[in-house]
N, CA, C and O atoms as a printed pandas DataFrame, in Angstrom:
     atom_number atom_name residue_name chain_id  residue_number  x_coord  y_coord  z_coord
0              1         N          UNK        A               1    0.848   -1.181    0.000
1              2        CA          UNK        A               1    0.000    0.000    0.000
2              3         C          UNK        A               1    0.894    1.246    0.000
3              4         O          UNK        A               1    1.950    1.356    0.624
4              5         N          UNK        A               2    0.211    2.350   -0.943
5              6        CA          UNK        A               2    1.440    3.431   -0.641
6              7         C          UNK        A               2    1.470    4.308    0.257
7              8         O          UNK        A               2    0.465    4.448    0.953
8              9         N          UNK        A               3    2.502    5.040    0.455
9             10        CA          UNK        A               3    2.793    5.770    1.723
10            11         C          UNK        A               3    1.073    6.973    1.981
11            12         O          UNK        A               3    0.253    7.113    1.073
12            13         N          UNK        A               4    0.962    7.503    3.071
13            14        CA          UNK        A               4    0.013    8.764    2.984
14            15         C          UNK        A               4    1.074    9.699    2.091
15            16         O          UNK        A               4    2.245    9.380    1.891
16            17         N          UNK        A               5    0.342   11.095    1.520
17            18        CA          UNK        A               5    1.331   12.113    1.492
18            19         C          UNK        A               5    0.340   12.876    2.156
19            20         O          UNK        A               5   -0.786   12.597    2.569
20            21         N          UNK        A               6    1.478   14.585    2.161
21            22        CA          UNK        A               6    0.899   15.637    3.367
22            23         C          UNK        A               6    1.557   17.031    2.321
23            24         O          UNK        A               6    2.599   17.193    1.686
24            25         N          UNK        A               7    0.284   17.881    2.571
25            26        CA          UNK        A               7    0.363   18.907    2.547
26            27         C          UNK        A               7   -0.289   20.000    3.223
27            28         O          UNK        A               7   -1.240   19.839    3.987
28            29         N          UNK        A               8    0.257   21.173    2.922
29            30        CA          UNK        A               8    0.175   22.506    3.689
30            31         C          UNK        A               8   -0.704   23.541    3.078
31            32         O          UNK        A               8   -0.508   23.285    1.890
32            33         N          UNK        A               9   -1.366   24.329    3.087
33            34        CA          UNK        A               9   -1.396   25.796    2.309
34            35         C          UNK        A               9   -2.285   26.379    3.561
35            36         O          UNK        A               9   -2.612   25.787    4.590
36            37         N          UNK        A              10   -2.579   27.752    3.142
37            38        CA          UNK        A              10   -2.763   28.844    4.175
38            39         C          UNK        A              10   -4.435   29.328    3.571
39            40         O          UNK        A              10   -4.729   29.474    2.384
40            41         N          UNK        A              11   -5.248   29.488    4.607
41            42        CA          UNK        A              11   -6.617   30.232    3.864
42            43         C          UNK        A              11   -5.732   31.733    4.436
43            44         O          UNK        A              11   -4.704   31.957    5.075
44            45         N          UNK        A              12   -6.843   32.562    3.764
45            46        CA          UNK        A              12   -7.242   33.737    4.357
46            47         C          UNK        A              12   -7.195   34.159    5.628
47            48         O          UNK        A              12   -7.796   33.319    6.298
48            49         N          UNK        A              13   -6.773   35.066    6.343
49            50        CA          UNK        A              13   -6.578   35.046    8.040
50            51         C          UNK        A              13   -7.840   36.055    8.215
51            52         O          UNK        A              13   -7.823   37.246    8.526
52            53         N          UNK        A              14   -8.827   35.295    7.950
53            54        CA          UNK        A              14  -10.059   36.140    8.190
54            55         C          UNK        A              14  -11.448   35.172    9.153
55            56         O          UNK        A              14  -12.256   34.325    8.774
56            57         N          UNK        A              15  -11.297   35.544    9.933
57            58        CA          UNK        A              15  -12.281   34.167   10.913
58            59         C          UNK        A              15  -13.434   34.273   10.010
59            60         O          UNK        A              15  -13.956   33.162   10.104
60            61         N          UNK        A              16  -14.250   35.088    9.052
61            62        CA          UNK        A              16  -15.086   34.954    8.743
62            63         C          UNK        A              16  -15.086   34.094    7.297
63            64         O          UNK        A              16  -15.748   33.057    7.263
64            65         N          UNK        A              17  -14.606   34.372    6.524
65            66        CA          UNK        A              17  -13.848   32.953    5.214
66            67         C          UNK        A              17  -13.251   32.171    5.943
67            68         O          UNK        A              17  -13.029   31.223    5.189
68            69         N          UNK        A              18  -12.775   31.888    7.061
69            70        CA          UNK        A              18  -12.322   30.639    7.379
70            71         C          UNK        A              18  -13.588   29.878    7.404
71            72         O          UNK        A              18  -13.688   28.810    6.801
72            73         N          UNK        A              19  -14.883   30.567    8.309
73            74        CA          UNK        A              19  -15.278   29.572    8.568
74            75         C          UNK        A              19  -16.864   29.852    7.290
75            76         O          UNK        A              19  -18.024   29.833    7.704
76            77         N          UNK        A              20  -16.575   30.034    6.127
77            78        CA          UNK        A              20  -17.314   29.505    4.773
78            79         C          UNK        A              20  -16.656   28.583    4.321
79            80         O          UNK        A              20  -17.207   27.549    3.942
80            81         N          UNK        A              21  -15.323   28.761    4.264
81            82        CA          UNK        A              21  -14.549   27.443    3.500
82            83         C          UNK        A              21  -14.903   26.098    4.770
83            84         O          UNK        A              21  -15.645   25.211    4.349
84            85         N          UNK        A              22  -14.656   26.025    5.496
85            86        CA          UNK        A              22  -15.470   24.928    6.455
86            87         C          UNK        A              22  -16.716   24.482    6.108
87            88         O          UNK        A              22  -16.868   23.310    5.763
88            89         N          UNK        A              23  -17.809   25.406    6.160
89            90        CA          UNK        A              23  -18.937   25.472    5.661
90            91         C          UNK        A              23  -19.135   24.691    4.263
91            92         O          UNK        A              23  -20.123   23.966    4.146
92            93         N          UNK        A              24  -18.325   24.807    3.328
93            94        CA          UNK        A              24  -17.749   24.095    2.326
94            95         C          UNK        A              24  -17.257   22.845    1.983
95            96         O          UNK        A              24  -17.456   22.299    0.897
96            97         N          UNK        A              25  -16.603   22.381    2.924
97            98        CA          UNK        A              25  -16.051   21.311    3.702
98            99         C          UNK        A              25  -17.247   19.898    4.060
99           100         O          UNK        A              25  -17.275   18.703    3.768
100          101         N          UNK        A              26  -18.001   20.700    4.723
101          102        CA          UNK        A              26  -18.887   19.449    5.451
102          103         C          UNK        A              26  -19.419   18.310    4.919
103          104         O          UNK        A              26  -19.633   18.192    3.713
104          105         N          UNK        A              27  -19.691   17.307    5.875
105          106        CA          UNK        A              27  -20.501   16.071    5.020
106          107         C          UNK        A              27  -21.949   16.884    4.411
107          108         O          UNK        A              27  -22.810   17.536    5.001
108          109         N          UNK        A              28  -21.727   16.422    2.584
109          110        CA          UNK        A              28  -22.673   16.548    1.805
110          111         C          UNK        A              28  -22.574   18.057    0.981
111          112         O          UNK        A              28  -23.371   18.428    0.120
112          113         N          UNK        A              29  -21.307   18.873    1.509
113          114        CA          UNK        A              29  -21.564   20.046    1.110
114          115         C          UNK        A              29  -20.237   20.555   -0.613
115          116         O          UNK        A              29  -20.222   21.412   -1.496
116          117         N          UNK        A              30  -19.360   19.338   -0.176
117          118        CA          UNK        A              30  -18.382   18.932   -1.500
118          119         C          UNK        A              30  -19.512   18.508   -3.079
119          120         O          UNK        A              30  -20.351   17.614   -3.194
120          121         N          UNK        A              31  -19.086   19.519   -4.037
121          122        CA          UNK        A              31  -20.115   19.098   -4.984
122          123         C          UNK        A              31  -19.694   17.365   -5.698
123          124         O          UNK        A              31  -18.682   17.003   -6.300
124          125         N          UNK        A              32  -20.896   16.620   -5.328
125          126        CA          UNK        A              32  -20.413   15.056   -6.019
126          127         C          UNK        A              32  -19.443   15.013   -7.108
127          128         O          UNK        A              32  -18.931   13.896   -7.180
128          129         N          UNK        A              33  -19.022   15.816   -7.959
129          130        CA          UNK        A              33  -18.535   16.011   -9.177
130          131         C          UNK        A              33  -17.115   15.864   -8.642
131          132         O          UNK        A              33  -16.332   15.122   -9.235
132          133         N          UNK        A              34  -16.761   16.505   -7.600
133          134        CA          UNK        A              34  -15.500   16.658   -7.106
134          135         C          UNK        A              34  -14.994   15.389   -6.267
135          136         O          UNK        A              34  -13.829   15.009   -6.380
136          137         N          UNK        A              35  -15.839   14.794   -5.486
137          138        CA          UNK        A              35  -15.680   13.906   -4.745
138          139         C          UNK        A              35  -15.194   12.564   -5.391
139          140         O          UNK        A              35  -14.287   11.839   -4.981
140          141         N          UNK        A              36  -16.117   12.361   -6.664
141          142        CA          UNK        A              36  -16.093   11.686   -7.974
142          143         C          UNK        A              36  -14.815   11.483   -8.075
143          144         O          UNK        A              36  -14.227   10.469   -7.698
144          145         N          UNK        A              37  -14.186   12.735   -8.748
145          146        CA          UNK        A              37  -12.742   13.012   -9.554
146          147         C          UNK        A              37  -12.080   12.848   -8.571
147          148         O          UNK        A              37  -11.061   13.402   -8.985
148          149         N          UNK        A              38  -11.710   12.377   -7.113
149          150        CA          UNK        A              38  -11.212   12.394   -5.877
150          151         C          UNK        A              38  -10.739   10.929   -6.485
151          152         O          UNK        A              38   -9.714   10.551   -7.052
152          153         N          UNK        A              39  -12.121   10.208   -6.049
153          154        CA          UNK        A              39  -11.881    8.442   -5.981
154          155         C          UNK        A              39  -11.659    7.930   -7.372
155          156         O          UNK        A              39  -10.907    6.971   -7.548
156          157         N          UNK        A              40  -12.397    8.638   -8.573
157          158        CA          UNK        A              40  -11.515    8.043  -10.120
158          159         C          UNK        A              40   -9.725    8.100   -9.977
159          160         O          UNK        A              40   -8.859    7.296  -10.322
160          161         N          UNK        A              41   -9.674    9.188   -9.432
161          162        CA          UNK        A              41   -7.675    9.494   -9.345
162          163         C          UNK        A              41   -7.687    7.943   -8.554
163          164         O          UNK        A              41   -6.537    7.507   -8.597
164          165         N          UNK        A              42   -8.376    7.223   -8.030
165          166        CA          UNK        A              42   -7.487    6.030   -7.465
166          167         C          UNK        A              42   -7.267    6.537   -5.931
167          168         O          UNK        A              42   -6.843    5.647   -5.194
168          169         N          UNK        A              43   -7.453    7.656   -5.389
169          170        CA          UNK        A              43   -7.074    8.378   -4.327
170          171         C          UNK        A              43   -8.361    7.720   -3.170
171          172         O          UNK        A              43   -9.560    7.990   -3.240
172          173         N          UNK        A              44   -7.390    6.389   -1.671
173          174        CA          UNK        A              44   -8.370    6.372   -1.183
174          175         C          UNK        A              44   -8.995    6.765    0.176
175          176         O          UNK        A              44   -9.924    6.335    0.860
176          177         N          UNK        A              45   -8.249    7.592    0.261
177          178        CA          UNK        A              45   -8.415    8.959    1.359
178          179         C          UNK        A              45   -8.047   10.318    1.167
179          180         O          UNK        A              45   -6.996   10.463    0.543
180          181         N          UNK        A              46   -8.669   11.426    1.560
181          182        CA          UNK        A              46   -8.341   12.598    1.945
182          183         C          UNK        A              46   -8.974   12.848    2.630
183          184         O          UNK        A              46  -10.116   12.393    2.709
184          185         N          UNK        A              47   -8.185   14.142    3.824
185          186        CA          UNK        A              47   -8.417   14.356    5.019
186          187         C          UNK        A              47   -7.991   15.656    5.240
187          188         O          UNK        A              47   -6.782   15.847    5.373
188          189         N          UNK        A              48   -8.906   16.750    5.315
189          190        CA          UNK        A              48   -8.086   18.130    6.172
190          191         C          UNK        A              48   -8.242   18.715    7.043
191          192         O          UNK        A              48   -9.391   18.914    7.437
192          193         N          UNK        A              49   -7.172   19.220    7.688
193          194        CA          UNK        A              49   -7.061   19.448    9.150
194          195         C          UNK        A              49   -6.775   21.001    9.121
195          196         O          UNK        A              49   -6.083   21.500    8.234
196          197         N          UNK        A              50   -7.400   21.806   10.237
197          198        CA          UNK        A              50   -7.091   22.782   10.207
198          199         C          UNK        A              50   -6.599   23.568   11.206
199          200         O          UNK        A              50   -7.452   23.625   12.091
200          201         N          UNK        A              51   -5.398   24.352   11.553
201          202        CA          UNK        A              51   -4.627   25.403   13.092
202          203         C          UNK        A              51   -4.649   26.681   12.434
203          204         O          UNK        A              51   -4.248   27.084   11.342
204          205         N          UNK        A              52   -5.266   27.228   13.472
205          206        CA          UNK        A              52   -5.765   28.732   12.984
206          207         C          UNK        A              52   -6.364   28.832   11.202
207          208         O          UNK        A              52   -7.358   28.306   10.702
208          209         N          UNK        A              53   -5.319   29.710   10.579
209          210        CA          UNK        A              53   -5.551   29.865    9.063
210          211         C          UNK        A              53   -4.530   28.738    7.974
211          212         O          UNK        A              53   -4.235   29.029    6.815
212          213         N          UNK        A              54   -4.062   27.271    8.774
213          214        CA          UNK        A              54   -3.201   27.125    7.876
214          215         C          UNK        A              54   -4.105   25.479    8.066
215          216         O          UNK        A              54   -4.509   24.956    9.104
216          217         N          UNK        A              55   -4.206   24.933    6.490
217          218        CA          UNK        A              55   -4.483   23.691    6.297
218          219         C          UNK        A              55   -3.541   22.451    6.171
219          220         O          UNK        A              55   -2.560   22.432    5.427
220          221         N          UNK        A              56   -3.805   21.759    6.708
221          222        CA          UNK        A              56   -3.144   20.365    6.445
222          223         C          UNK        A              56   -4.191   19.109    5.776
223          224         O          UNK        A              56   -5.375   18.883    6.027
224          225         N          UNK        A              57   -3.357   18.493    4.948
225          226        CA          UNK        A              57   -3.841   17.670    4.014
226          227         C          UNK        A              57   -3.003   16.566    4.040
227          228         O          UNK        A              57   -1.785   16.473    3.891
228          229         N          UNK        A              58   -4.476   15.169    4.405
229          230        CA          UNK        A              58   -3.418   13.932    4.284
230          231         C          UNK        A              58   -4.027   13.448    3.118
231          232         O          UNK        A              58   -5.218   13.757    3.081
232          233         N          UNK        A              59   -3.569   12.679    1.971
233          234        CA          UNK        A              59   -3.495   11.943    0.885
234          235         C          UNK        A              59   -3.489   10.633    1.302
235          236         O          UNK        A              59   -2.640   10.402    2.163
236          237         N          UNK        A              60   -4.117    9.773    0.989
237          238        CA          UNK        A              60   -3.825    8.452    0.940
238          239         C          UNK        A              60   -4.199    7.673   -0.213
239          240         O          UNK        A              60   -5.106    6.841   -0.208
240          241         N          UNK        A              61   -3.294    8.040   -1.448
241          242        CA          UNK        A              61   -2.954    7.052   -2.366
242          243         C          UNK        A              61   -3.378    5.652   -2.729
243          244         O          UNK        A              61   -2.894    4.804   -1.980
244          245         N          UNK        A              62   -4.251    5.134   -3.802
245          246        CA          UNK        A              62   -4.646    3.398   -4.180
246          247         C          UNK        A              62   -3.833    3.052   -4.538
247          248         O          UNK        A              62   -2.890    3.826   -4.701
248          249         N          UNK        A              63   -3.737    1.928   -4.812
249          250        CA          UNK        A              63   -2.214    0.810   -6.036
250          251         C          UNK        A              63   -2.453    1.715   -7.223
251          252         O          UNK        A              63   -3.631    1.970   -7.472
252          253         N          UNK        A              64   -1.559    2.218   -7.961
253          254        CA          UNK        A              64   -1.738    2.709   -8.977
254          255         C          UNK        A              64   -2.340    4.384   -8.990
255          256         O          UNK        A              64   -2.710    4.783  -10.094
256          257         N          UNK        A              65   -2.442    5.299   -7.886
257          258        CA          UNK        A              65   -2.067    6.144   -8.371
258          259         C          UNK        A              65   -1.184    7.248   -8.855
259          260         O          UNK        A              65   -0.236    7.582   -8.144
260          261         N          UNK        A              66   -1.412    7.875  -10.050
261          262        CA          UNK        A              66   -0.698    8.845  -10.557
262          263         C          UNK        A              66   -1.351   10.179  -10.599
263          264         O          UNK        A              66   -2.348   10.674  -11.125
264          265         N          UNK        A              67   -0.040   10.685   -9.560
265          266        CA          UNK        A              67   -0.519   12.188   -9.811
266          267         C          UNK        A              67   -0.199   13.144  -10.804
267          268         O          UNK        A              67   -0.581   14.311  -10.883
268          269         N          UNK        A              68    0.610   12.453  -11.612
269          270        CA          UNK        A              68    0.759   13.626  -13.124
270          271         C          UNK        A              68   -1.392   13.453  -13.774
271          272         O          UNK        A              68   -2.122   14.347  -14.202
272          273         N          UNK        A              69   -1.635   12.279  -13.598
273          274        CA          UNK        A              69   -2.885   12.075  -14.368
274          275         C          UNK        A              69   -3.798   12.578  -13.649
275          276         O          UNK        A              69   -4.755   13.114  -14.206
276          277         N          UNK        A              70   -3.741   12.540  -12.699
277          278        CA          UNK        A              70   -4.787   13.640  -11.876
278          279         C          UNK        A              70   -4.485   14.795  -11.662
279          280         O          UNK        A              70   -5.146   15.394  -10.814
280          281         N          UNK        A              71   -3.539   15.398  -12.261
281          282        CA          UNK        A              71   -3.884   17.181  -12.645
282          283         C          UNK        A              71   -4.039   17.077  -13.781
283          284         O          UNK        A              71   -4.587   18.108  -14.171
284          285         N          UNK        A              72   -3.848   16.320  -14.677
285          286        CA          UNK        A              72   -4.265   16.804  -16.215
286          287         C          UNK        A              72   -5.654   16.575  -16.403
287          288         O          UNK        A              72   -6.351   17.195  -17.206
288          289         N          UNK        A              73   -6.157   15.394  -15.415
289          290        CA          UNK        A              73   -7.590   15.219  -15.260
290          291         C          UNK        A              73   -8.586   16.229  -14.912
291          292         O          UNK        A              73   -9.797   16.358  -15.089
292          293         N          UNK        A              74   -7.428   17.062  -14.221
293          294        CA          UNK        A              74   -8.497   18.293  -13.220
294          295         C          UNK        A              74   -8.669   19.509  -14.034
295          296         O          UNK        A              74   -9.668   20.196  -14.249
296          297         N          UNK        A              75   -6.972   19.643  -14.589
297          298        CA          UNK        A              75   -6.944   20.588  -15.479
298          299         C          UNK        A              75   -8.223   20.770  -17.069
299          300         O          UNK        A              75   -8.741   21.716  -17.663
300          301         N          UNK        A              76   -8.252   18.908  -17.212
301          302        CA          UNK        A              76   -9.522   18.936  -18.112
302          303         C          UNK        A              76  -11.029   19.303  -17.488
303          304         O          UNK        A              76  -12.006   19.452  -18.221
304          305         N          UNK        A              77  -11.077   19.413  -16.231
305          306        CA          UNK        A              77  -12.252   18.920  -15.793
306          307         C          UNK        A              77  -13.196   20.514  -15.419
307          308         O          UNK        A              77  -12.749   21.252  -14.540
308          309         N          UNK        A              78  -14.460   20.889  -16.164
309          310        CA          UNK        A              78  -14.741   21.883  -15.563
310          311         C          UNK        A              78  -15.042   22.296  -14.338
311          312         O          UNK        A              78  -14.664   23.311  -13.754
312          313         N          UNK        A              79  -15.853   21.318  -13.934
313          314        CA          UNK        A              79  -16.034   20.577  -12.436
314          315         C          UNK        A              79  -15.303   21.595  -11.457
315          316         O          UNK        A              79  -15.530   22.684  -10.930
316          317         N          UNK        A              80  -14.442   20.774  -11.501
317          318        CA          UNK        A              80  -13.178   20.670  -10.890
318          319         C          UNK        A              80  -11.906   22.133  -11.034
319          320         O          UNK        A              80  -10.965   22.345  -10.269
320          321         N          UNK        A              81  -12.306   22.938  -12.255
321          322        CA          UNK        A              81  -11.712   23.803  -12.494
322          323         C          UNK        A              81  -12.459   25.456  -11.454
323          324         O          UNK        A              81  -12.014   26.403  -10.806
324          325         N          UNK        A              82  -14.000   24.819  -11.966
325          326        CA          UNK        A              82  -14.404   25.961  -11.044
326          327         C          UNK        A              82  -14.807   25.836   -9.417
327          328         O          UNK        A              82  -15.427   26.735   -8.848
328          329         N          UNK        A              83  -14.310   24.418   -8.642
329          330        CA          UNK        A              83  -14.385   24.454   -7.739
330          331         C          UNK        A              83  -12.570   25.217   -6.971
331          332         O          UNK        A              83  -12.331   25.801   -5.915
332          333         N          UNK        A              84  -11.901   24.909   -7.850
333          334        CA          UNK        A              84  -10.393   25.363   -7.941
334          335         C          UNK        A              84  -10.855   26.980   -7.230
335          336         O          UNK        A              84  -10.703   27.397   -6.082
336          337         N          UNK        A              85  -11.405   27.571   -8.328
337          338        CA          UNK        A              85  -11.574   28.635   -8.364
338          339         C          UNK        A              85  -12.133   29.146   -7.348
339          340         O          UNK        A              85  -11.680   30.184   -6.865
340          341         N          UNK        A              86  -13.171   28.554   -6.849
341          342        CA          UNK        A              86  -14.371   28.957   -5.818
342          343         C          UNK        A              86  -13.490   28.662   -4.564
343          344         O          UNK        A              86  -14.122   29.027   -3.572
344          345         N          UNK        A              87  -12.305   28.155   -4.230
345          346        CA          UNK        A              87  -11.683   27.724   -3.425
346          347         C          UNK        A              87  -10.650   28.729   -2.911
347          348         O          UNK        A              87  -10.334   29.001   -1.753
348          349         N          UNK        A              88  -10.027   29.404   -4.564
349          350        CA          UNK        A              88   -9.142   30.316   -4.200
350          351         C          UNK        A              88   -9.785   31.573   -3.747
351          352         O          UNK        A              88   -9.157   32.607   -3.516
352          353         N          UNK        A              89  -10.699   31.473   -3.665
353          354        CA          UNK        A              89  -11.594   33.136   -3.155
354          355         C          UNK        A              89  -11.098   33.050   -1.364
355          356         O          UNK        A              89  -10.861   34.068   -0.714
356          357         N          UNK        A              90  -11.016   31.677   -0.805
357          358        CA          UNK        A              90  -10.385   31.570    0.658
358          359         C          UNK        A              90   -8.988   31.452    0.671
359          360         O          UNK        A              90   -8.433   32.253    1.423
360          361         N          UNK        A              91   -8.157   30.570   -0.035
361          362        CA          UNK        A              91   -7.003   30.240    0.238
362          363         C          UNK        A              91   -5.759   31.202   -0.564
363          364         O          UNK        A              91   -5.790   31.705   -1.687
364          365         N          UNK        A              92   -4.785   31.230    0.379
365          366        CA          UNK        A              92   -4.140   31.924   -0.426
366          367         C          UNK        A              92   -2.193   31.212   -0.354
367          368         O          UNK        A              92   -2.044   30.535    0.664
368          369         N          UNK        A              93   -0.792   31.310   -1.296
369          370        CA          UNK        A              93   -0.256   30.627   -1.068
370          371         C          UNK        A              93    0.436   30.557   -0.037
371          372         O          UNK        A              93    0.398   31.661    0.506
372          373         N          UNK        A              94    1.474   29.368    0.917
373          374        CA          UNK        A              94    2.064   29.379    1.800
374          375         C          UNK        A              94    3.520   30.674    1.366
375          376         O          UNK        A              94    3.914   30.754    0.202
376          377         N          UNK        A              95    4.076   31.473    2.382
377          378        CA          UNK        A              95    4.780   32.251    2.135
378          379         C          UNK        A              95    5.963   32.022    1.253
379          380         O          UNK        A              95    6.436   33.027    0.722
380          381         N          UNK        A              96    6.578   30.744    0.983
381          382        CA          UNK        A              96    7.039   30.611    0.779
382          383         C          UNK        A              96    7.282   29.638   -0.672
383          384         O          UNK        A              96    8.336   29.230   -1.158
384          385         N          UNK        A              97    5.928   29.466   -1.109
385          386        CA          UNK        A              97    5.582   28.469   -2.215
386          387         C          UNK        A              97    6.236   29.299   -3.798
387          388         O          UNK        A              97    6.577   30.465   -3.997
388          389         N          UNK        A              98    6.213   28.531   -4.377
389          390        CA          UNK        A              98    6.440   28.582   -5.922
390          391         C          UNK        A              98    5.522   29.942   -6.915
391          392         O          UNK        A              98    4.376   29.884   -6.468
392          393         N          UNK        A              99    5.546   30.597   -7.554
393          394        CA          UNK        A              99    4.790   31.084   -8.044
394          395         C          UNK        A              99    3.471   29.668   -8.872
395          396         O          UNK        A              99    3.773   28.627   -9.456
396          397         N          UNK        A             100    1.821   30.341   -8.524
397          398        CA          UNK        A             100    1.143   29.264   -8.850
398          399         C          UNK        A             100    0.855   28.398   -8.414
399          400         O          UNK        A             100   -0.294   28.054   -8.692
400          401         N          UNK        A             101    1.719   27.404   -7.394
401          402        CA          UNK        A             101    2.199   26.686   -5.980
402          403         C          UNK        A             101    0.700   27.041   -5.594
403          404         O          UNK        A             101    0.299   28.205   -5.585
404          405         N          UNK        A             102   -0.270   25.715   -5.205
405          406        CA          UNK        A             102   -1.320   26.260   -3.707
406          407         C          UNK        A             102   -0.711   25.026   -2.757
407          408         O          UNK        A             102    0.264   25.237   -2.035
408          409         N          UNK        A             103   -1.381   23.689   -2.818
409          410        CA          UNK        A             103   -1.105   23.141   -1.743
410          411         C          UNK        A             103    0.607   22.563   -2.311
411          412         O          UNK        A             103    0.972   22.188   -3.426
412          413         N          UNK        A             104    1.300   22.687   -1.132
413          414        CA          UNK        A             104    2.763   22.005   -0.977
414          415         C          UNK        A             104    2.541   21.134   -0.228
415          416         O          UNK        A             104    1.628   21.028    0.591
416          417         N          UNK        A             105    3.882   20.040   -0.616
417          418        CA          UNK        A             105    3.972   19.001   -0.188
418          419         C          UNK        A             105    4.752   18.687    1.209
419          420         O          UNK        A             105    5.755   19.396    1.293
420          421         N          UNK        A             106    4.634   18.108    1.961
421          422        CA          UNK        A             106    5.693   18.633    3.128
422          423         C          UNK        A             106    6.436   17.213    3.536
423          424         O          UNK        A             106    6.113   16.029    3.447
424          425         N          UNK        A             107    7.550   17.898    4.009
425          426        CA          UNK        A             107    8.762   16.719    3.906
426          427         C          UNK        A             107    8.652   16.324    4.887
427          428         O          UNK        A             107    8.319   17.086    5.794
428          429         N          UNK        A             108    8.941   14.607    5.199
429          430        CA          UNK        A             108    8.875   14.003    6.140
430          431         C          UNK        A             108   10.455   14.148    7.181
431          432         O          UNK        A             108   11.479   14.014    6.512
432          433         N          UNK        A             109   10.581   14.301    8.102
433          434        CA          UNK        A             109   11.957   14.815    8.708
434          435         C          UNK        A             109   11.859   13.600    9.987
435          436         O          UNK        A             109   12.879   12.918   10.090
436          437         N          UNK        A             110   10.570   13.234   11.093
437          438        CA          UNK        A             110   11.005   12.128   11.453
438          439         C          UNK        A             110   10.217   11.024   11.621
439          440         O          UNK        A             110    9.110   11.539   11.456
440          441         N          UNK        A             111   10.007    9.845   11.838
441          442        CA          UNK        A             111    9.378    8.786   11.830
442          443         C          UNK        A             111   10.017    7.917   13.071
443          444         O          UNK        A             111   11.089    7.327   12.935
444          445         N          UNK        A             112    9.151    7.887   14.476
445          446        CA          UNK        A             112    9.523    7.112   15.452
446          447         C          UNK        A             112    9.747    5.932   15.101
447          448         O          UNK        A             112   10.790    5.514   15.605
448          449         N          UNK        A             113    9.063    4.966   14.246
449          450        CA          UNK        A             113    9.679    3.692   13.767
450          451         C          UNK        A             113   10.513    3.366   13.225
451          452         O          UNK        A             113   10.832    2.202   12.983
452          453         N          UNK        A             114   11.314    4.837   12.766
453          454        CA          UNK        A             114   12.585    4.433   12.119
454          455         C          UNK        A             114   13.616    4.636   13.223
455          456         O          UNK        A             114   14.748    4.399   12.802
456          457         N          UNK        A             115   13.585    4.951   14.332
457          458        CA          UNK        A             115   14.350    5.440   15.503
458          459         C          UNK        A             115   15.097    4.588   16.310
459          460         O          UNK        A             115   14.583    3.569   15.850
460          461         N          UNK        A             116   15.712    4.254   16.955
461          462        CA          UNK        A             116   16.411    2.641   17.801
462          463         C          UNK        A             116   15.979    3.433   19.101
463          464         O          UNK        A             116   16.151    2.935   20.213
């Protein structure tokens, strides 16, 4: 099975868009279209967590997925393009990201099971 992955990005530091994008969030409130294009990627978890204005995102990967094919999927997908969109009206990038960059990936530094 493959590893989880994890990422980061930052909403808005506005308690009041924080808590629409939540609102957004909830069971039943993700448009099916998106949820869809979630589990076609092969993807068989996601999970986000939130401290103050900054999100965390766990991934949990099926046998076989690829994430080059699930952005070109998304990139095709209108769906999916204007939920992008409707998304960035809250989030904005981590200080330090890439131009274009929203969610980053974050490096694993330690793992107690790898420890003696």
């Amino acid at each position: 099975m493959p590893e989880p992955l994890y990422f980061a990005l930052d909403l808005k530091d506005d308690p009041e868009l924080i808590e629409r994008y939540k609102a957004w969030h909830a069971p039943g409130a993700v448009p099916a279209a998106i949820n869809a294009s979630i589990r076609d990627a092969g993807i068989d978890g996601l999970e986000i967590f939130l401290a103050g204005n900054r999100l965390f995102m766990i991934l949990t990967p099926g046998e076989g997925f690829d994430a080059e094919a699930k952005a070109r999927a998304d990139a095709a997908s209108p769906h999916v393009q204007a939920w992008e969109k409707l998304m960035w009206e809250f989030q904005q990038p981590l200080p330090f990201a890439a131009a274009g960059e929203k969610w980053r990936q974050l490096e694993k530094i330690y793992d107690l099971a790898l420890q003696t």
